[in-house]
C-alpha positions in Angstrom: -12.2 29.3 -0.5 -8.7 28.3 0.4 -6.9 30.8 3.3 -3.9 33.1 2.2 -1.7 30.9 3.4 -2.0 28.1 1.3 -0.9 28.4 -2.4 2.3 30.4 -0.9 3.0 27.5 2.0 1.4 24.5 0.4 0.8 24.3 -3.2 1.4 27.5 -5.4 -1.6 26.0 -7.7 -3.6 27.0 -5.0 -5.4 23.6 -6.1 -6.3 20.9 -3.4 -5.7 18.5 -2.3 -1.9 18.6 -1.3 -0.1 17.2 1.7 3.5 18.7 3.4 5.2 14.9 4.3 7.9 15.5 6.3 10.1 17.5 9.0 9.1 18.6 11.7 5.0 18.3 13.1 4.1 22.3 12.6 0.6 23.6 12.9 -1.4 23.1 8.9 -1.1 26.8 8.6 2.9 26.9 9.0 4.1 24.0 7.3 7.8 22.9 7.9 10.5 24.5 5.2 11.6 20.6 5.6 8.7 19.5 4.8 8.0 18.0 0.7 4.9 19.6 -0.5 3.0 17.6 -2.9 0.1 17.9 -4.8 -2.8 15.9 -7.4 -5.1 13.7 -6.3 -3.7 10.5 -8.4 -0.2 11.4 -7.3 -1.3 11.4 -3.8 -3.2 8.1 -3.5 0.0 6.2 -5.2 2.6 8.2 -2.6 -0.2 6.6 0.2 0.1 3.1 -1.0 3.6 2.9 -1.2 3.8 4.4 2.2 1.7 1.6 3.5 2.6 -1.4 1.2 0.8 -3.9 3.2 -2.5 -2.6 2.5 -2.4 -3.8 -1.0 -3.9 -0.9 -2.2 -0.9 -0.6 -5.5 -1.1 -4.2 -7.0 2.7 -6.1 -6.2 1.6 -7.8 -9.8 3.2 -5.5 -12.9 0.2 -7.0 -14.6 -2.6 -5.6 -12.0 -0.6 -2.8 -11.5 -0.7 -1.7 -15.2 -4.1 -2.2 -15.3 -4.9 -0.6 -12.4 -2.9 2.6 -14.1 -4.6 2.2 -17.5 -8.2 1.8 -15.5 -7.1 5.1 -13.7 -5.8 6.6 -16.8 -9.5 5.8 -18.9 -11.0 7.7 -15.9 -9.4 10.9 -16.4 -8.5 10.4 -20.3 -12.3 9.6 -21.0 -14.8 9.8 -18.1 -13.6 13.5 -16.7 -13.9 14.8 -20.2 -17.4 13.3 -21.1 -19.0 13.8 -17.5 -18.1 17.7 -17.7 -19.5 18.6 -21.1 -22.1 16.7 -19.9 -22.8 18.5 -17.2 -21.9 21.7 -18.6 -24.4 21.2 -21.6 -22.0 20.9 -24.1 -21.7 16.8 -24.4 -24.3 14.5 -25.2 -25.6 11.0 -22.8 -24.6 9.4 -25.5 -20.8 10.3 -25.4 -20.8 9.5 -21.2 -22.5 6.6 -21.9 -19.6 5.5 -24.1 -17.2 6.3 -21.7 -18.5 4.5 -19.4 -19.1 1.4 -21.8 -15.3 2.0 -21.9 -14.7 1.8 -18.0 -17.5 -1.1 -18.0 -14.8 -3.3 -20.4 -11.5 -3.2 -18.1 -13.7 -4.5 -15.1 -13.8 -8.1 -14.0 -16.6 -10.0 -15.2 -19.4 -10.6 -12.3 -17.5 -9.0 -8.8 -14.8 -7.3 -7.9 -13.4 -3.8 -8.3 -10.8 -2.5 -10.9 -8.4 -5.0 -11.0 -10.4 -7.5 -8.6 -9.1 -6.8 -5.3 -9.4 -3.1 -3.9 -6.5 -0.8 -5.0 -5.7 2.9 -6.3 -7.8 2.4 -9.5 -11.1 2.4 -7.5 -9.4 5.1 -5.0 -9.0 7.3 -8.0 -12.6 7.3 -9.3 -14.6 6.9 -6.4 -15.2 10.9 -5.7 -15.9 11.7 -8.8 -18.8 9.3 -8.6 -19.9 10.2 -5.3 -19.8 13.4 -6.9 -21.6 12.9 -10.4 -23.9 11.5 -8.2 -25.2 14.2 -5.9 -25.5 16.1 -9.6 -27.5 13.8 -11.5 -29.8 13.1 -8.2 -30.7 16.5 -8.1 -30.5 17.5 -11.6 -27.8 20.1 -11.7 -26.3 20.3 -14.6 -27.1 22.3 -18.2 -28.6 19.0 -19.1 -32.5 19.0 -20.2 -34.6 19.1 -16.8 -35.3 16.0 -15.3 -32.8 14.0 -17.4 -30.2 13.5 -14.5 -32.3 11.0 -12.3 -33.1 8.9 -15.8 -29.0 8.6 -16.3 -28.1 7.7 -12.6 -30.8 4.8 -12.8 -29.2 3.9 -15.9 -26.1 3.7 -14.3 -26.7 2.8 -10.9 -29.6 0.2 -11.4 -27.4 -3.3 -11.6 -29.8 -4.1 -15.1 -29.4 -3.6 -18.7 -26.4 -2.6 -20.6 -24.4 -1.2 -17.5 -25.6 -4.0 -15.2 -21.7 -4.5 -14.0 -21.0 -0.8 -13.5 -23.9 -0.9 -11.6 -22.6 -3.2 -9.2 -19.2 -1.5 -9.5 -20.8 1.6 -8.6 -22.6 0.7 -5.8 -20.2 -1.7 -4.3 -17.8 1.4 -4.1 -20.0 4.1 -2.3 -21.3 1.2 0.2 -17.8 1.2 1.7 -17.4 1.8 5.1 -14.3 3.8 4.7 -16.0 5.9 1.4 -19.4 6.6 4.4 -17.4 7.8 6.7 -15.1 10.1 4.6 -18.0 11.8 2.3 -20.4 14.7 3.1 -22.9 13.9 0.9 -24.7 16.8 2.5 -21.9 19.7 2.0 -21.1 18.4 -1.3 -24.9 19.1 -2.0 -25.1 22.0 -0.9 -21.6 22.6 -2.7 -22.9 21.6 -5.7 -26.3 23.7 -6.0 -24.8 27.0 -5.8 -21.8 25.8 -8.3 -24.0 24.5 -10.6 -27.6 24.7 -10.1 -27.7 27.7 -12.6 -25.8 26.1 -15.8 -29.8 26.4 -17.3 -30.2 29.9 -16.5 -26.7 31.6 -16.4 -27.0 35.1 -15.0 
C-alpha cells in the first residue's frame, strides 16, 4: 500500500525499504534530485554501519566480518527459502529445521550473537524472526492446523536440539532497541489477512 509517489521518486521496485541520503532536507514525498536513492534491506543496514563506524555494528576484524557476511548470506541463501515453502505449504519442518541446524552451527558456542558481539548479521535476521514468529504463534501458514505453536516451542524453548538458537532467538527480540521498533500488533494484524487463508484459498 505504498503512495504514487514512491516507486517513481524513491525506488522504481516500488519495494521497501529504501532511503534518499543526501542533498537537500525535502519533505519524504518530494525527495531531493540530489539525493542517492537506495534500496534492500541488507544493503541498507551495511550503508548504516559504515555511516556510524563506532557503533561496531560491521566487525573491523576481516575474520568477523566475513562471518558476519556468510551468517547473513545462510539467512537468505537457506532460511528465506525453507521458512516460505514452509509457510506456503509447499516445504516440509523438516527442511526449516535443517536450515536452522545450519544457522545453529555458525553461532558461538554458549552466548553471544552472530559473530559474538552485536553486528549486521543479527540486524539482518532479526525481522524475519519477529516475523516467523507472529506466524507460527497464531498458526498462519498452509501448514497442518495447530502445528505452528509446536515449531516455535521447538525453536524458541532454550532445550533440545536447538537449545542455542533458542537463546539466540530470544536474546534478539528481548532488545530494547528490537521493542521499541516492532509492532507486533500491526504485523499481526498484517499477517492474518496475508496469510490466514493459505488453508482455504478462495
Amino acid at each position: 500500500n505504498k503512495p504514487e509517489w514512491y516507486a517513481p521518486k524513491v525506488n522504481p521496485a516500488s519495494k521497501v525499504p529504501a532511503i534518499a541520503y543526501g542533498g537537500p532536507e525535502t519533505p519524504a514525498d518530494n525527495p531531493s534530485p540530489q539525493s542517492t536513492k537506495l534500496a534492500e534491506s541488507l544493503i541498507l543496514v551495511e550503508f548504516i554501519a559504515d555511516l556510524f563506524p563506532s557503533a561496531g555494528l560491521l566487525p573491523a576484524d576481516p575474520v568477523q566480518r566475513a562471518r558476519a557476511r556468510f551468517f547473513t548470506d545462510a539467512v537468505g541463501t537457506k532460511l528465506t527459502p525453507a521458512w516460505h515453502a514452509y509457510l506456503q505449504g509447499k516445504g516440509s519442518v523438516d527442511a526449516l529445521y535443517d536450515a536452522i541446524a545450519f544457522l545453529q552451527a555458525l553461532l558461538p558456542p554458549g552466548d553471544g550473537f552472530a559473530v559474538g558481539a552485536y553486528s549486521v548479521a543479527d540486524i539482518a535476521i532479526t525481522p524475519f524472526l519477529a516475523r516467523a514468529r507472529v506466524a507460527l504463534l497464531n498458526d498462519l501458514g498452509a501448514y497442518p492446523v495447530g502445528e505452528g505453536k509446536k515449531v516455535l516451542e521447538t525453536l524458541t524453548s532454550g532445550e533440545g536440539k536447538f537449545a542455542r538458537f533458542g537463546k539466540y532467538f530470544n536474546d534478539l527480540l528481548a532488545r530494547e532497541s528490537f521493542k521499541a521498533t516492532f509492532d507486533e500488533a500491526y504485523v499481526t494484524e498484517r499477517y492474518k489477512a496475508r496469510f490466514g487463508n493459505l488453508r482455504n484459498p478462495q
